[in-house]
C-alpha positions in Angstrom: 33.8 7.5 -2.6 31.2 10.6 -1.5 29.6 12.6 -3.2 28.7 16.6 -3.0 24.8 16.0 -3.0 25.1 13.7 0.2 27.2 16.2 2.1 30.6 13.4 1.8 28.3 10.2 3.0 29.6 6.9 1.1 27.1 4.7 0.2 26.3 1.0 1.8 29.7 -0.8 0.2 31.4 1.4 3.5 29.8 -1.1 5.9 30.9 -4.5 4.1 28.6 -7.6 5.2 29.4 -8.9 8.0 30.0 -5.6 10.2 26.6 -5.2 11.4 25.7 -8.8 12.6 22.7 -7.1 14.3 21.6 -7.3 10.4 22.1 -10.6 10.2 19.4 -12.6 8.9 17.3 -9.3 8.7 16.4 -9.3 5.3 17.4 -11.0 1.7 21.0 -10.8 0.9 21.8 -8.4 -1.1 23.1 -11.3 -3.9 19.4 -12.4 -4.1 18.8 -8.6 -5.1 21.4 -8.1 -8.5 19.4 -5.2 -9.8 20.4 -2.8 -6.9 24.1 -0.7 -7.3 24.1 2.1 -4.6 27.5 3.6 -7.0 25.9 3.6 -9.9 22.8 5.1 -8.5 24.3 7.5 -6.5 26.9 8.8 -9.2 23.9 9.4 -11.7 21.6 11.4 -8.9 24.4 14.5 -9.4 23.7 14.8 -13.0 22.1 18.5 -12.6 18.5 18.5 -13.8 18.0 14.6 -13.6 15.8 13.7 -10.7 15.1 11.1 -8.7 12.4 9.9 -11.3 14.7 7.9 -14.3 15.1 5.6 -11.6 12.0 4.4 -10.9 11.6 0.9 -11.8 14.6 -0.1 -10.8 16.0 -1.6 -7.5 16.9 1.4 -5.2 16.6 -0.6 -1.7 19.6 -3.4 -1.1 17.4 -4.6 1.7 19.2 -4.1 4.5 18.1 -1.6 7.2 19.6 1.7 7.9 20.2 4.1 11.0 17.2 6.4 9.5 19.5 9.8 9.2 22.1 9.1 6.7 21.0 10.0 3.4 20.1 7.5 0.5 22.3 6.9 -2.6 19.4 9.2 -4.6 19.4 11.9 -2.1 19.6 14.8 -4.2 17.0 17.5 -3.0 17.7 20.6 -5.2 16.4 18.0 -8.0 14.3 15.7 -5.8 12.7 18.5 -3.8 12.8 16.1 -1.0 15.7 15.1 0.9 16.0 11.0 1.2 17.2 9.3 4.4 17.7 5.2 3.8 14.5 3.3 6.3 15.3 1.4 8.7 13.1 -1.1 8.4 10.8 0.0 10.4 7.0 1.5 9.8 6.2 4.2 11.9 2.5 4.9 11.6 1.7 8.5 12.2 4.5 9.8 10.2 3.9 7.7 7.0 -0.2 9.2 7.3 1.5 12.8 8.1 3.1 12.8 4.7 0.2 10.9 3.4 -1.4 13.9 3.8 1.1 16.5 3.4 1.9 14.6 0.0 -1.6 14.7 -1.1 -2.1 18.2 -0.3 1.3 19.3 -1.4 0.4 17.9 -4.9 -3.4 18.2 -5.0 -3.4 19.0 -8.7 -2.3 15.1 -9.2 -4.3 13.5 -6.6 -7.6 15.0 -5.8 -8.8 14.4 -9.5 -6.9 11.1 -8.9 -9.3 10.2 -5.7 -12.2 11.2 -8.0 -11.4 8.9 -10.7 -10.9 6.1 -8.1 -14.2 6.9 -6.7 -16.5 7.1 -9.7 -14.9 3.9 -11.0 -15.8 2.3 -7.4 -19.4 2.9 -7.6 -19.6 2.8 -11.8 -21.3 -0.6 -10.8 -24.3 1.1 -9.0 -25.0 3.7 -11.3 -24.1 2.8 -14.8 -26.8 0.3 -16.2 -25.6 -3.1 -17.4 -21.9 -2.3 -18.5 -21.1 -0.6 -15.0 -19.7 -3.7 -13.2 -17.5 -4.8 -16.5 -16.3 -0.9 -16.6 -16.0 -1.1 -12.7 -13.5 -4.2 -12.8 -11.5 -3.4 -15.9 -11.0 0.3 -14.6 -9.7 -0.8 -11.5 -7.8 -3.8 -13.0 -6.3 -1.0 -15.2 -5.8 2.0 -13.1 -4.6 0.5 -9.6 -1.4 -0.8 -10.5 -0.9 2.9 -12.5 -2.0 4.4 -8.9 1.0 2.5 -7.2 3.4 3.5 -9.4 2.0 7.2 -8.9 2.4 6.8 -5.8 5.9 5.1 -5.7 7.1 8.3 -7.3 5.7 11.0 -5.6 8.0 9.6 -3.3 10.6 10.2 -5.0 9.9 13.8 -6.9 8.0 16.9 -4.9 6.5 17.5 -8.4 5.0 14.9 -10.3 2.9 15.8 -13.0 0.3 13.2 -15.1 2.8 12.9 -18.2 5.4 12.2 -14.9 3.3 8.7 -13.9 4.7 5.6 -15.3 4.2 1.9 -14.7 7.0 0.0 -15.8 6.2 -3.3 -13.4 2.6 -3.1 -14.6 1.8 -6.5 -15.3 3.7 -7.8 -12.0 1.6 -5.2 -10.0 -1.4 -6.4 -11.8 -0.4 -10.0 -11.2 0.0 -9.7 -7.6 -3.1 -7.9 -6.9 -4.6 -10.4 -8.6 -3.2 -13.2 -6.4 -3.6 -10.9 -3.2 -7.5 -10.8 -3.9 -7.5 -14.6 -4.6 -6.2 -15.8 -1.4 -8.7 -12.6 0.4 -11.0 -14.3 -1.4 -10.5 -17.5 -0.6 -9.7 -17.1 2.9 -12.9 -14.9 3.6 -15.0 -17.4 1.4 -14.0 -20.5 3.2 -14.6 -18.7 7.2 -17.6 -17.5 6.0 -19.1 -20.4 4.6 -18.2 -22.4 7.7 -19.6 -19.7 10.3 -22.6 -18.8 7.8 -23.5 -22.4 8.0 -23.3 -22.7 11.8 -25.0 -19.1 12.2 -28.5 -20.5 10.6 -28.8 -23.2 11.9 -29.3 -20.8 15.3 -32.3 -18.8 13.2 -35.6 -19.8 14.2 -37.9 -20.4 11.5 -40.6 -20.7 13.6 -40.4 -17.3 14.1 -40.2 -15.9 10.4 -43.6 -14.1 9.8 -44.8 -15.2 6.4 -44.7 -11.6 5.2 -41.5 -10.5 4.5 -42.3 -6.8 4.6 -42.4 -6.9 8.3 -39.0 -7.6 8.8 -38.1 -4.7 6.7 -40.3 -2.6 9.1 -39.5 -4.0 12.3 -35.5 -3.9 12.3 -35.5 -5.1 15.6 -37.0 -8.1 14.8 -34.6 -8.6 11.6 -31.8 -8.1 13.7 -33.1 -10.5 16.4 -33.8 -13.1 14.1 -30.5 -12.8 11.3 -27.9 -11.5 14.1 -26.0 -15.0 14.0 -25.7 -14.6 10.7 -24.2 -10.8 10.9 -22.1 -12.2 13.7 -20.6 -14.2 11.4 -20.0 -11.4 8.8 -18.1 -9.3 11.4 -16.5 -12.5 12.7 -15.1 -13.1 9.1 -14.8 -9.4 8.6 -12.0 -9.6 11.6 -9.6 -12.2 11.1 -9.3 -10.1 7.5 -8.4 -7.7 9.2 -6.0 -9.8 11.2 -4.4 -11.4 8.5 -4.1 -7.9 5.8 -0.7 -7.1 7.6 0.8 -10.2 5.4 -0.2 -9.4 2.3 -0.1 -5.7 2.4 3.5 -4.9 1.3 3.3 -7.4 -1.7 2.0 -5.1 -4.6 4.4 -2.2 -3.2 6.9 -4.7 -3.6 6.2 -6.0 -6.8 5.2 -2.2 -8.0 8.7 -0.8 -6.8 10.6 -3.9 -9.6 12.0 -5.2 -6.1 12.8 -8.8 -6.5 11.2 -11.4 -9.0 7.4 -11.4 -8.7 8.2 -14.3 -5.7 10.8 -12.6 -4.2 8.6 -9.4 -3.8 5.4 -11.6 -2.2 8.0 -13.7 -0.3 9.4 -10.2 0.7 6.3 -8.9 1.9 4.7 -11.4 3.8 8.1 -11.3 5.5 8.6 -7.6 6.4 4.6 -7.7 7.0 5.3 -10.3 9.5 8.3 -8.6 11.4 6.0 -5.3 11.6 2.7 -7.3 11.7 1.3 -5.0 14.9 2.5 -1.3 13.6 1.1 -2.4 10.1 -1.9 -3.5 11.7 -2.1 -0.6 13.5 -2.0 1.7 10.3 -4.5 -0.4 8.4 -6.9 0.4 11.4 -6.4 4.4 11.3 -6.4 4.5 7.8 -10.0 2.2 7.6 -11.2 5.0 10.5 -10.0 8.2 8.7 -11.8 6.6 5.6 -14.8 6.0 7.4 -15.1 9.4 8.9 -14.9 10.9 4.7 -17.6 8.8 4.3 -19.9 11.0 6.7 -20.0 14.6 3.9 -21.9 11.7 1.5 -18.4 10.1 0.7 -17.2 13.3 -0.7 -14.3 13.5 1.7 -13.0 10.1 0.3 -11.8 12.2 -3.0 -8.9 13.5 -0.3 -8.5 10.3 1.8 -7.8 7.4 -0.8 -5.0 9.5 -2.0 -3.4 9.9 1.4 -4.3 6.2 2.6 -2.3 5.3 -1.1 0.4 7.7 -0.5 0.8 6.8 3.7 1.0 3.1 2.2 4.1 4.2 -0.4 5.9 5.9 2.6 5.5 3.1 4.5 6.6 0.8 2.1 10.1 2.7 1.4 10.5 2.6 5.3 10.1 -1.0 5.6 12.3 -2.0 2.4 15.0 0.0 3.6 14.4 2.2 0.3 14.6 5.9 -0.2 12.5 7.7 2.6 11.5 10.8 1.5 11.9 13.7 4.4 12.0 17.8 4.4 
């Protein structure tokens, strides 16, 4: 069964279960996945002037990794305007940020006013009086999960447009984030606690001078006297950092409708596991090119939220063994 908009290549029922055992084990059967029909998905993507869009919300990875050339059931790119090659699995880091930025660039019309928004609710709480942290939390409670469905389908489509966005797993997005940030939360609360405790008990009191106002002119002295305690912060601050690769895939998952809301976090902290160092390795480039926007007074994060988002949807359709979009 081929089709003309994949050049003759048959979808995954050509390599039955079982004749790969190098796959073995790899990821969830494809039972534990019902919603995912690489025929029916693959007969609908050569309806002429239907992209790759109607699908979105709908299973379009069977979890099982492919060789990285042959093209996915959607591939379609007179439609698409990107060709689609099934992942394999497997993140590589510089060419998810490369089409994080060529994404974001490609489509600025969508995303930089995207980054703004992002922004101005990110620091509503500093500079709206007394409503700015409620509008800062419900904004981003409302517009994140929307932002990783945007993302999802830029993958998908060249040309997305506003009216184009939709968020059909909304409320499992918004529930995972949720529970992401609750065990961060907890995690970091708990370490911190325990090493803030320890860290004062190193502070001299003695050595406090019983004006305040010369710590805040003698940094040295502040830093002398409080650097267990920022020790602790940075200490806290790294295993984080050490643990994100788990729980990074999750909302991706759960904004992609892959799985039940446990498959998709049972899903991610898998696949985060099995490419714990290359995602860790990603989080750290992306957390340095962000840091370097921030130099131009944070003006340069309006261009580098949109490609961390955007590397972060590439890299999720590489390790799912989704659509990977390509040239």
């Amino acid at each position: 069964m081929s089709t003309p908009t994949n050049g003759g290549y048959e979808p995954y029922p050509e390599h039955p279960r079982g004749s790969h055992p190098e796959n073995d084990g790899y990821y969830e059967s494809q039972d534990a996945y019902p919603g995912y029909d690489a025929f029916e998905v693959n007969t609908a993507a050569q309806m002429a002037g239907n992209t790759a869009l109607r699908f979105h919300g709908e299973q379009l990875t069977d979890n099982v990794p492919g060789d990285g050339t042959s093209p996915h059931p959607i591939n379609d790119p007179a439609n698409n305007g990107w060709s689609h090659v099934k992942g394999t699995g497997k993140l590589d880091i510089l060419g998810a940020i490369a089409w994080g930025f060529k994404a974001a660039f490609g489509n600025a019309k969508l995303w930089l006013p995207l980054g703004a928004a992002y922004l101005l609710l990110t620091f509503a709480g500093q500079f709206v009086p007394l409503v700015g942290p409620l509008i800062q939390i419900i904004g981003l409670l409302l517009f994140v999960p929307w932002l990783f469905g945007a993302a999802l389908q830029q993958t998908l489509v060249r040309d997305l447009g506003y009216g184009d966005v939709k968020s059909p797993a909304f409320g499992k997005t918004l529930g995972m984030m949720a529970l992401v940030m609750l065990i961060f939360f907890v995690i970091f609360f708990v370490l911190f606690s325990m090493l803030a405790a320890g860290a004062m008990t190193q502070i001299d009191v003695n050595a406090l001078p019983e004006d305040p106002q010369v710590l805040m002119d003698d940094p040295a002295l502040f830093f002398e006297l409080f650097g267990p305690v920022f020790a602790a912060m940075g200490i806290a601050a790294l295993v984080a950092l050490l643990i994100s690769p788990f729980v990074m895939l999750q909302m991706w998952y759960a904004a992609d409708n892959n799985g039940t809301f446990g498959q998709a976090f049972g899903a991610g902290f898998k696949e985060g596991a099995r490419n714990y160092l290359r995602l860790l390795g990603l989080a750290v480039l992306v957390g340095l090119i962000n840091l370097v926007a921030t130099i131009p007074f944070g003006a340069g994060l309006v261009i580098t939220i949109p490609v961390t988002l955007l590397a972060l949807a590439y890299a999720y359709r590489q390790v799912s063994a989704g659509p990977v979009p390509t040239t």
